[in-house]
N, C-alpha and C positions, 0 to 999 in steps of 0.2 A: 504494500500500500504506500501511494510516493503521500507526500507531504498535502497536495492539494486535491486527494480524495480523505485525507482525515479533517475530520472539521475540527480538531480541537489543536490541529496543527499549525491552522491558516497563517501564511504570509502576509505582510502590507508593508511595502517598501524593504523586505528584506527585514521586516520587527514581526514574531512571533505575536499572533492577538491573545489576548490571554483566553481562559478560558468560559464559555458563556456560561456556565453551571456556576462561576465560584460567586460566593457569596450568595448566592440563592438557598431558602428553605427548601427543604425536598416537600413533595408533597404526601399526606397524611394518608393520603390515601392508598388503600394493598391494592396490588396489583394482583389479578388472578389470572392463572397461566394452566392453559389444560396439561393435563401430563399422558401420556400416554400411557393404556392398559397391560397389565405385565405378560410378559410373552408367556405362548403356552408351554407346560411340561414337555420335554422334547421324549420320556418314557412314560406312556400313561400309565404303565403300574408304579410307579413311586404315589405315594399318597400322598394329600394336598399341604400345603405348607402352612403350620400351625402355628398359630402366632404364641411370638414368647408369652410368659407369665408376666406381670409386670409387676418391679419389688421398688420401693420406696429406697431411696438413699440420700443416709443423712451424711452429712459434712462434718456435721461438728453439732453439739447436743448442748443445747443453751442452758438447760438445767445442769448438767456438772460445769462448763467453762465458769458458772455464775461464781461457784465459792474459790474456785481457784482464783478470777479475777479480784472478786474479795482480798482475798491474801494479798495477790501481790501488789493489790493498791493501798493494801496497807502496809508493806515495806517499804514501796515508791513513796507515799506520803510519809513515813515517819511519823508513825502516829505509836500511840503507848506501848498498844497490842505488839507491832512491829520490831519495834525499838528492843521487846523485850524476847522476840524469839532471835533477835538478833545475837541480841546478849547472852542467850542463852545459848548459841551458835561458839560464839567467842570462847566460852569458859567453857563448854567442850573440847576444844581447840587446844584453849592454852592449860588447859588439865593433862590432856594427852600430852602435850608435846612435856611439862613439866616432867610427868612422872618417867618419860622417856630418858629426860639428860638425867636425873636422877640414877634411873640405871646403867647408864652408860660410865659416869660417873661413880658409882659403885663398884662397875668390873674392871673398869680400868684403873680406879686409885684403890684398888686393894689387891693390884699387883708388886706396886714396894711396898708394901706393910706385907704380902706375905715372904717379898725377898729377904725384907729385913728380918721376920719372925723365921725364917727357914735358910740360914745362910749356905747349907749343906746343897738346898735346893737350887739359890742363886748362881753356885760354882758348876753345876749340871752343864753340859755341854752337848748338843746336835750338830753333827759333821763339822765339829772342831769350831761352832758357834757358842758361846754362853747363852742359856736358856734367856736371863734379863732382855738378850738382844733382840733376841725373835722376839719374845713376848710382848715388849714395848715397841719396836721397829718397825715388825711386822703384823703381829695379830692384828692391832688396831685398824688398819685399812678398810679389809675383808670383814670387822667387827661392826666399822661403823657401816658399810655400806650396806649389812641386810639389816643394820638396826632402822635406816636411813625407808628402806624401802618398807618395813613393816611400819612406820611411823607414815608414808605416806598412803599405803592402804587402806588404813585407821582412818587418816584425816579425811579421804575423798569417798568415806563410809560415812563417817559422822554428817559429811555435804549432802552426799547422796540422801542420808536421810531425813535432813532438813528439808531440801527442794521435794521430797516422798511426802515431808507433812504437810507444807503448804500446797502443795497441788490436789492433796485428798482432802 
């Protein structure tokens, strides 16, 4: 199709016309358009074609979104209720993480208290190492790093069960 059998293409002096539709309302009015009848079965024994069941779907169920939106407009607002599963969010938090260095702290600073309580033991040696060496050099790595990961288990259990409360 060249240019001057489209009409929304037209020239005038070589300046594109714009087009006559724009800015116009469409109109309200349906258009009805025959469709044509479905072609026949090309095996008449196959039986007639049955139309589906028809099933309702929903999107999304205004009656539970209601209390979850509840919630979380009340943590967006900062209101009492919020403020305080907030807080109560936090000292889960820092309980866990407390009683964590606590133990961490424990096993590792009751390894010179028990070098000095056991000096027989301090003198102990693996492949020409002093047992102190590994114990403090090394253990500690590999100690802190699954203490590190069950600590963050923990914490993103404790989240999880936060964002579990407010959304039920």
């Amino acid at each position: 199709m060249t240019s001057s059998e489209d009409p929304y293409h037209r020239l005038a002096n070589g300046v594109r016309k714009p087009d006559p539709t724009l800015g116009r309302k469409p109109d309200d009015r349906a258009v009805v358009e025959s469709v044509p009848s479905a072609p026949e079965p090309l095996r008449p024994a196959e039986p007639a074609h049955e139309r589906p069941k028809r099933t309702r779907v929903v999107l999304a169920d205004s009656r539970a979104s209601s209390g979850r939106m509840q919630a979380r407009m009340e943590l967006e607002e900062q209101t009492s209720w919020g403020k305080l599963l907030v807080r109560d969010l936090v000292k889960v938090q820092l309980r866990t993480s407390v009683l964590f260095s606590l133990f961490v702290l424990l096993v590792l600073g009751s390894l010179p208290v028990l070098f000095y309580a056991l000096p027989s033991f301090a003198r102990f040696t693996v492949i020409g190492i002093p047992i102190p060496w590994l114990l403090l050099g090394v253990l500690p790595f590999p100690f802190l790093f699954v203490v590190g990961l069950w600590y963050n288990r923990l914490a993103e259990r404790h989240e999880r069960d936060f964002v579990d409360m407010i959304e039920n």
